[in-house]
N, C-alpha and C positions, 0 to 999 in steps of 0.2 A: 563452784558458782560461776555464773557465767563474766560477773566482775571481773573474775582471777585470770580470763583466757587474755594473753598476747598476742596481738596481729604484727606481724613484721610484712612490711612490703620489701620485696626484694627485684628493683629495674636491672634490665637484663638490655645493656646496651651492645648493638655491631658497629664495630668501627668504619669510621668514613672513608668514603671510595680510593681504592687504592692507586697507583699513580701508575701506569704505562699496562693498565689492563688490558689483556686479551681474550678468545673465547679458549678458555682451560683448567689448567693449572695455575696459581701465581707465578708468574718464571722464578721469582726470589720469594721464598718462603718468610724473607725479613723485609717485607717490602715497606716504605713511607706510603702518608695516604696524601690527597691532593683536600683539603678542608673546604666544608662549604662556605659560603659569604655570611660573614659575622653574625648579619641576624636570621641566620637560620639555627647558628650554633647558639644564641640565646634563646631562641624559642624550645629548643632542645631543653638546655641547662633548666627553661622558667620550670622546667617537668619534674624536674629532680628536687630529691628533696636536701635540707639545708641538715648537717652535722651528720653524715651518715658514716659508716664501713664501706671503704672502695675498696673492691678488687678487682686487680687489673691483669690481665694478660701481662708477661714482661716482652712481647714483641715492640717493633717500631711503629707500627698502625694502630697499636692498642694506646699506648703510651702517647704521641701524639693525637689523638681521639680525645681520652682523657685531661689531657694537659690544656687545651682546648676548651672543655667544659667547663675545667676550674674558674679561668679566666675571669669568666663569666656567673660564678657563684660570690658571696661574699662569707660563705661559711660550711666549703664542702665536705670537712668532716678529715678521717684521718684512710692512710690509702695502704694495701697491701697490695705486692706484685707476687702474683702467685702464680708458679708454671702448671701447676693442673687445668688451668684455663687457658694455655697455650693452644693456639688451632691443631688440629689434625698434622701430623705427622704423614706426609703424602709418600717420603723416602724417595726410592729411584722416579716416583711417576712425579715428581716435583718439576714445573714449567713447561711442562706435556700439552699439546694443543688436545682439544675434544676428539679431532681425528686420529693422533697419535696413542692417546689411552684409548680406544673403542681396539683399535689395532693389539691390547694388550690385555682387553677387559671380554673380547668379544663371547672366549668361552666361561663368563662369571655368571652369577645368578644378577637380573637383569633388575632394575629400581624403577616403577613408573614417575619420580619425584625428585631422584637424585642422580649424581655420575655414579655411584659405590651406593652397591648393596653393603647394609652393617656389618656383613662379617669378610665381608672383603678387603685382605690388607696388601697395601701396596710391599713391594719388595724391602726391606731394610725400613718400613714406616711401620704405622700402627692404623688401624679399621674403627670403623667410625662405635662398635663395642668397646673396644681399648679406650676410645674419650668417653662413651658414657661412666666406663669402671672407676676413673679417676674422678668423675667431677661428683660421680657417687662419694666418693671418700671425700671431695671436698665440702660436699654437703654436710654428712654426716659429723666430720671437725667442727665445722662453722655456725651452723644454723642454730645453737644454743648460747652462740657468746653475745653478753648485749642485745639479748633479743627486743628490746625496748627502742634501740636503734634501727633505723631503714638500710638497706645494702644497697648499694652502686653496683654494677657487675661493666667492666668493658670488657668485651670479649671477641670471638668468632661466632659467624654464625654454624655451625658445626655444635660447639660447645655450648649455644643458646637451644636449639635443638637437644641435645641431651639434656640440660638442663630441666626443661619442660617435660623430658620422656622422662628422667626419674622422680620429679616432684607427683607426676599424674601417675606414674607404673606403666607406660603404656612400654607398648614391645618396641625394639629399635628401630625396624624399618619404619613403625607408622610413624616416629617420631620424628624420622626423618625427612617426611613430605610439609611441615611446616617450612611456608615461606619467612625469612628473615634479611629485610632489605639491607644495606650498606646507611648507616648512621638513623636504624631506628631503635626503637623502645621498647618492650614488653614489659609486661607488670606480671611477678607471681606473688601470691601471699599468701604467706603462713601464719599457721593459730595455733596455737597451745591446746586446745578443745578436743574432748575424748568424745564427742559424737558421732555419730556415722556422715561419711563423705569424704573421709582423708584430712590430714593436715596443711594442704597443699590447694589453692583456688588459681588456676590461669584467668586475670582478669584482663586483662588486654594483649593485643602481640600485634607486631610488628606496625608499629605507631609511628608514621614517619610527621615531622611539623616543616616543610619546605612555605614557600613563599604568599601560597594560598590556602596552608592548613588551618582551620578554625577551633580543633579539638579544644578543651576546657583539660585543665592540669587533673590528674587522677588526683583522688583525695584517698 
């Protein structure tokens, strides 16, 4: 009966902009972020919902992202730090300027959307495949526990990107032309329901609430 179906909203946040950015690679894979001014971080938080499942990247941009949000909640639920939600694994091409990876990428299969084609894996790292395979398994663990509670995600955008491409099925490259800003929002949500259209609705993405955003909180 349609009663008995579970909607779970699951926000898919990227952590905020990182601090001594250039056009590349991150030069530190562990980088801090630089936080936006307080009330952009509550117009953020107004988004979220209150007693949820956080999981978080255990990076330092994730964790401070996060830590950030709470602040600003009065009831944000309980948090796990999960390494399957860890960014990409870049390996040797880590803090590589755009011209030094083109230098190393030149004979890859080419991405209208991204620096890496999916199955292109940097030397001693892992390919933007290798994050969709884990965050498959984190789904697959996760998406049944508490399904009456909403989930928090901070993560990468990499890992929000896969994310999207396994709830939809879509193939990795297209999934990878999703733009996903530095401290925005997506919305995916799940149902219990055995009709046709999948378990899985993208209802918003990449939702940023800066200074003059006027959006209204997803319900």
């Amino acid at each position: 009966m349609a009663d008995d179906i579970i909607l779970t909203p699951w926000y898919l946040v990227r952590h905020a902009p990182v601090k001594g950015v250039r056009k590349g690679i991150y030069n530190d894979a562990d980088s801090g972020v630089l936080l936006p001014l307080v009330a952009e971080i509550r117009r953020l938080a107004d988004r979220l919902p209150a007693d949820a499942l956080w999981y978080v990247s255990p990076l330092l941009r994730t964790r401070q992202t996060a830590e950030a949000l709470w602040r600003e909640l009065s009831k944000p639920g309980d948090v796990s730090y999960v390494e399957a939600l860890r960014e990409q694994n870049f390996g040797d091409w880590q803090g590589l300027s755009f011209e030094e990876i083109w230098r190393e990428i030149k004979g890859f299969p080419a991405h209208n959307w991204s620096l890496l084609a999916a199955e292109t894996t940097p030397p001693n790292g892992e390919s933007f495949q290798d994050v969709r395979t884990r965050v498959a398994k984190f789904l697959a663990k996760n998406k049944a526990i508490e399904p009456k509670r909403p989930r928090v995600l901070v993560t990468h955008a990499g890992v929000i990107r896969a994310m999207i491409g396994v709830t939809l099925e879509m193939e990795p490259n297209q999934a990878q032309s999703f733009g996903v800003d530095t401290f925005s929002v997506s919305l995916l949500l799940h149902q219990t329901g055995k009709g046709k259209g999948g378990a899985w609705r993208l209802d918003s993405l990449n939702r940023t609430y800066g200074r003059d955003d006027r959006h209204e909180k997803p319900e």
